[in-house]
C-alpha positions as CSV (number, residue, x, y, z in Angstrom):
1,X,19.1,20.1,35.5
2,X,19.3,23.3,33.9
3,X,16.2,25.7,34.1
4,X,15.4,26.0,30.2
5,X,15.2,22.1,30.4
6,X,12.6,21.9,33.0
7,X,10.2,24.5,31.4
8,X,11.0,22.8,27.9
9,X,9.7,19.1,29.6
10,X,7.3,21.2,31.4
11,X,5.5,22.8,28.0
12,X,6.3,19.4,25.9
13,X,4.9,16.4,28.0
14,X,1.6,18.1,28.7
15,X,1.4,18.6,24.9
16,X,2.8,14.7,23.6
17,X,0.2,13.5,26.4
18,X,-2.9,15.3,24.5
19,X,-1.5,14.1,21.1
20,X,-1.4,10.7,22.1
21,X,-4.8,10.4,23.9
22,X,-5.9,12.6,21.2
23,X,-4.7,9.9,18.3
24,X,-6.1,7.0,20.8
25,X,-9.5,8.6,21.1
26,X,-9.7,8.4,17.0
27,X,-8.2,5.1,17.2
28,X,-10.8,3.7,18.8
29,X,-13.7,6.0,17.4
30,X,-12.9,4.4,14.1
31,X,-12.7,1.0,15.3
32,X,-16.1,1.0,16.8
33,X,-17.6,2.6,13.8
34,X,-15.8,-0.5,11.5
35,X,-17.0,-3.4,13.6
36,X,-20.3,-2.3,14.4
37,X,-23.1,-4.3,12.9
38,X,-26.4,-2.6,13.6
39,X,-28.7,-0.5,11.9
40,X,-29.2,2.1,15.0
41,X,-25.3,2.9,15.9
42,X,-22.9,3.9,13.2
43,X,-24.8,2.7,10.3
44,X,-23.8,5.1,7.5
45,X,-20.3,5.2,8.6
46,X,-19.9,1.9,8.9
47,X,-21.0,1.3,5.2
48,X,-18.8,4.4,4.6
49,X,-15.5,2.7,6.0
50,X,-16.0,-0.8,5.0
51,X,-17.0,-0.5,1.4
52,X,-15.7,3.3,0.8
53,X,-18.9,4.9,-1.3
54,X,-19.6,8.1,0.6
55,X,-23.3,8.9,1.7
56,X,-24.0,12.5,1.4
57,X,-26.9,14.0,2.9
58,X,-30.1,12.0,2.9
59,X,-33.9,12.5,3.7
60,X,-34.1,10.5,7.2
61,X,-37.2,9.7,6.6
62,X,-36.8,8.0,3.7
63,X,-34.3,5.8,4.7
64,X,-34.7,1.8,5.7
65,X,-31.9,-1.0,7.1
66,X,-32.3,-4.3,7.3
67,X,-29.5,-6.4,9.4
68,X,-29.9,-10.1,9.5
69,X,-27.8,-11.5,12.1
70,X,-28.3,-15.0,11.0
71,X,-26.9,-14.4,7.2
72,X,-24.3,-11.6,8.3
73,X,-26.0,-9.0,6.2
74,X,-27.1,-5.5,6.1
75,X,-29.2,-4.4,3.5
76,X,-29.6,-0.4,3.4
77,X,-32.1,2.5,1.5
78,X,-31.5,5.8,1.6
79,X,-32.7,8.6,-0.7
80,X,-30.0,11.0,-1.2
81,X,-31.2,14.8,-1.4
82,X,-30.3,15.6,-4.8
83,X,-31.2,19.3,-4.1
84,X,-27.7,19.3,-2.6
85,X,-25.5,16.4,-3.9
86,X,-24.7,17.4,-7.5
87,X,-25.2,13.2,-8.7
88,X,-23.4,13.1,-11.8
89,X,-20.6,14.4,-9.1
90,X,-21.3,11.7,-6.8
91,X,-21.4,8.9,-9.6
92,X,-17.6,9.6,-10.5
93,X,-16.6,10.5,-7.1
94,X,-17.7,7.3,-5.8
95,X,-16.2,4.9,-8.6
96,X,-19.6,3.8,-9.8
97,X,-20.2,2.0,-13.3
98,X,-23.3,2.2,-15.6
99,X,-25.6,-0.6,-15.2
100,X,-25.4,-2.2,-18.8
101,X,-27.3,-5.8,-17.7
102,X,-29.1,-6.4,-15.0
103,X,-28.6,-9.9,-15.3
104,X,-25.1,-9.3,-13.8
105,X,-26.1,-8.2,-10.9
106,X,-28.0,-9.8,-8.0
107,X,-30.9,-7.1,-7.3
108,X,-32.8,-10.3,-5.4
109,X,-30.6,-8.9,-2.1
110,X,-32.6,-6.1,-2.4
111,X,-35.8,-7.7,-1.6
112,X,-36.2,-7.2,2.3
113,X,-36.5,-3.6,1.8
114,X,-39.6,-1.7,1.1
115,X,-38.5,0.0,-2.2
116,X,-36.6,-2.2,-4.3
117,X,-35.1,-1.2,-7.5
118,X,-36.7,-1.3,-10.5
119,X,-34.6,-1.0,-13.5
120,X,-36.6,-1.4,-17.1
121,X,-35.2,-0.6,-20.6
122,X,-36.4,2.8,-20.2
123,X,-34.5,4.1,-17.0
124,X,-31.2,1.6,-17.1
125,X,-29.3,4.4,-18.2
126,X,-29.9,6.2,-14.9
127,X,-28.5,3.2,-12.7
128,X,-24.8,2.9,-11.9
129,X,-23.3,0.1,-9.4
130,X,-20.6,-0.2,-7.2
131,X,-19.4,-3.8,-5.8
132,X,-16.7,-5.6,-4.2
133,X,-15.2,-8.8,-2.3
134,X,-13.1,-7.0,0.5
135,X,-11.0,-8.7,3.2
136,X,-14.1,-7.7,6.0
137,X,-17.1,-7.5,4.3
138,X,-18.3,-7.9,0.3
139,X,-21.0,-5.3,-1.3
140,X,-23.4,-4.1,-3.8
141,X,-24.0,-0.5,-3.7
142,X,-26.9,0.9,-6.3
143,X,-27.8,4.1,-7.1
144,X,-30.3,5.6,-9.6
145,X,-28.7,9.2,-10.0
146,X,-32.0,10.9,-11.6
147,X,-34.4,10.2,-8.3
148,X,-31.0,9.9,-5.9
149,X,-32.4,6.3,-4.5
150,X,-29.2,4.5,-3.4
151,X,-29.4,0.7,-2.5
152,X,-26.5,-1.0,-0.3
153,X,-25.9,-4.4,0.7
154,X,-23.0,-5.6,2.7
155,X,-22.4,-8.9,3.7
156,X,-19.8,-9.4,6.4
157,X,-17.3,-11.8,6.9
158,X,-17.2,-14.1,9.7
159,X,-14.1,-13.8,12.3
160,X,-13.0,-10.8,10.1
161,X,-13.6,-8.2,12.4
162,X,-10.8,-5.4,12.8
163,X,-9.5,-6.2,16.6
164,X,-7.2,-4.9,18.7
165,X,-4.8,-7.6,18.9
166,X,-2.2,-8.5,15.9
């Protein structure tokens, strides 16, 4: 075999070899993140991946999750720091709709969590919506873009988990 060969296989398997374990590693990063169901590991990504409403930077401490494991939901709070997150930015960026009737949307999922939302005839026009029936998991995302309070509920499909087998 010729010399330029052997440095040439020498230089390019080492480098293939990272790519691929590189490309695996995110592989399964992102898998974990999409199947995991709990309120401790992953939670914001996982909302972020399954339903595809990005959340921006929040105040920790005024965030609340509530999984039920019995129902296959997760029902999330988080209070979006709106000294950052320009919201009328985040509203179109994130496909949201103005709430127009509250009767069209089920706000009763909302419940289990400590602050619920509270949409009157005066402050309507500050709620927006996002919702869904995906193949893994079907939502309700709220968000009132004046206080930056952003509601999510996901409930997840049974036997619809992403798995490593076709």
């Amino acid at each position: 075999m010729k010399q330029w060969l052997k440095v040439t296989m020498w230089i390019l398997a080492p480098i293939a070899g990272i790519g691929i374990i590189g490309f695996l590693a995110i592989w399964f990063l992102w898998h974990a993140t999409f199947n995991s169901n709990s309120c401790e590991r992953f939670n914001i990504d996982n909302i972020e991946t399954r339903i595809r409403v990005d959340i921006p930077s929040i105040m920790r401490e005024q965030s609340e999750c509530f999984l039920n494991k019995v129902e296959n939901t997760k029902t999330n709070y988080f209070r979006i720091r709106t000294d950052v997150e320009d919201m009328d930015r985040y509203v179109i960026r994130n496909s949201f709709i103005p709430v127009i009737d509250t009767d069209l949307l089920d706000l009763s999922v909302f419940e289990k969590l400590a602050k619920i939302p509270e949409i009157t005839p005066d402050n309507i026009q500050n709620f927006y919506y996002n919702s869904g029936i995906g193949n893994y998991s079907d939502w309700l995302a709220l968000v009132d873009k004046n206080s930056g309070d952003l509601w999510v509920y996901m409930k997840y499909k049974k036997n619809k988990k992403l798995s490593f087998r076709p």
